[in-house]
N, C-alpha and C positions, 0 to 999 in steps of 0.2 A: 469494420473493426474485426480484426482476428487474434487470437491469443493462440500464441504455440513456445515449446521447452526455450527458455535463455540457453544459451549454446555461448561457447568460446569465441564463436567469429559478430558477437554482438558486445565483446566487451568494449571497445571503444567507443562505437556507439552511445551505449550507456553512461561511460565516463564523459562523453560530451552532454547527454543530456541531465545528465546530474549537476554538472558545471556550469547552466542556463543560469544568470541571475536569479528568475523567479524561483527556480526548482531547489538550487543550491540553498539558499533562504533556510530552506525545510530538511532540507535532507543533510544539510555539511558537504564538509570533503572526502572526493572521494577518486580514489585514481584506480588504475587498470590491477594492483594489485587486492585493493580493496572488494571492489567488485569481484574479482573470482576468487574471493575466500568470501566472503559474507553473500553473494547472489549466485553465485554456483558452487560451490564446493561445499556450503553446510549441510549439514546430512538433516537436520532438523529445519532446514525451510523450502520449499520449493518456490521458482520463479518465472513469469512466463514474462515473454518481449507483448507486448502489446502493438500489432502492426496495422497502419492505415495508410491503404492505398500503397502499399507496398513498401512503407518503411514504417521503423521505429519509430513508435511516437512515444512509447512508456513502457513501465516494468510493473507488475504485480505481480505480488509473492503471498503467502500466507504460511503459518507453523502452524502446528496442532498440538493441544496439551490432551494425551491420552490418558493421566490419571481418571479414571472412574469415577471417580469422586471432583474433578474438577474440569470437566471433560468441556473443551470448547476448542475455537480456531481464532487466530487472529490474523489481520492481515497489515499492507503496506503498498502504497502505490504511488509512484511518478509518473507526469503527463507532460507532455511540451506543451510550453504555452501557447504554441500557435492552435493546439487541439481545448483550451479551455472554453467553455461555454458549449461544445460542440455535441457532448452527448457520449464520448466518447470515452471519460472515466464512468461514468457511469455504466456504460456498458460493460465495461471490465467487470467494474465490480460487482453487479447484478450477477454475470456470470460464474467469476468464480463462486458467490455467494453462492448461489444456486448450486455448484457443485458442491462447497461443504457442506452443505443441508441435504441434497438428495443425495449423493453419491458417499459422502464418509460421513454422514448419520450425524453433524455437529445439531444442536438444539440451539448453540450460540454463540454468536460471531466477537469479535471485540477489534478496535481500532482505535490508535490513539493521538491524532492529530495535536500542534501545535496548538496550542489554547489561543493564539494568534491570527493563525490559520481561516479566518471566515470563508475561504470559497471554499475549503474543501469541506470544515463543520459542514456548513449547506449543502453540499454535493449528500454528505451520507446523511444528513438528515432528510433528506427527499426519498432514500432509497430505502428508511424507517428506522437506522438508526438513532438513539436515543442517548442521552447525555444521560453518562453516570456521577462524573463528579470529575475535579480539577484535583491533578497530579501535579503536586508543586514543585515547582524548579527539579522539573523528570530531564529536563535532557541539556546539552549544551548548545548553543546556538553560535554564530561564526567568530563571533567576538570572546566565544571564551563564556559568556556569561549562563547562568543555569536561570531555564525558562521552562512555564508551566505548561504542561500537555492537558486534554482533554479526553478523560477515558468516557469511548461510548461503545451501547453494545445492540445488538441486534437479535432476538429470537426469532426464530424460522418462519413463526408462522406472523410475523412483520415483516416481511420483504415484500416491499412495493416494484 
């Protein structure tokens, strides 16, 4: 697994892999203009391609809230199915985690999965994040209908 910058010549890429049944699910829709306003052009998120074995398998991104007072990172990630159970989100996410914790000084992570969502709950539950609480009807789902998310969060000195 390698993580390096999302670039312009990964946009389709990603709009196919956003568009996988299983992924779509979580993420909505999303096409090529989407993607380079909201996963490269926003000044307040950065995103990297997550590559295995020399292609795309996923995107992780994370923002950071730099008030002083409310100081943490949050993140978000996509994986193709074929890489589930493989070790492979995970690794992303250990990663960047590790970077906001050693490298821009976060004390605490936050990610907010589809309350739905059981593999990935599980995925950052193994990696020590912690359920904080159900965010009711936080987002919309493909049909239009507003579904609960689950905010969980992580301090630095829990990451497994």
């Amino acid at each position: 697994m390698e993580l390096r910058p999302l670039g312009a010549d990964d946009v389709d890429a990603v709009v196919a892999l956003l568009g996988i049944p299983e992924v779509e699910r979580w993420w909505n829709r999303w096409d090529a203009d989407r993607v380079r306003r909201e996963l490269l052009d926003d000044d307040e998120a950065t995103y990297f391609a997550i590559d295995h074995d020399g292609r795309l398998v996923g995107v992780i991104g994370f923002y950071e809230e730099d008030d002083p007072d409310y100081r943490h990172a949050g993140m978000d990630i996509a994986v193709h199915p074929d890489m589930f159970g493989t070790g492979v989100a995970l690794d992303a996410l250990r990663t960047v985690s590790r970077m906001l914790i050693e490298e821009r000084d976060h004390h605490r992570l936050i990610i907010d999965p589809n309350a739905a969502n059981a593999r990935a709950i599980a995925a950052y539950r193994k990696l020590g994040f912690r359920d904080v609480g159900v965010m009711r009807r936080y987002e919309r789902n493909l049909e239009g209908e507003w579904t609960d998310s689950l905010l969980m969060d992580l301090l630095a000195g829990e990451l497994r």
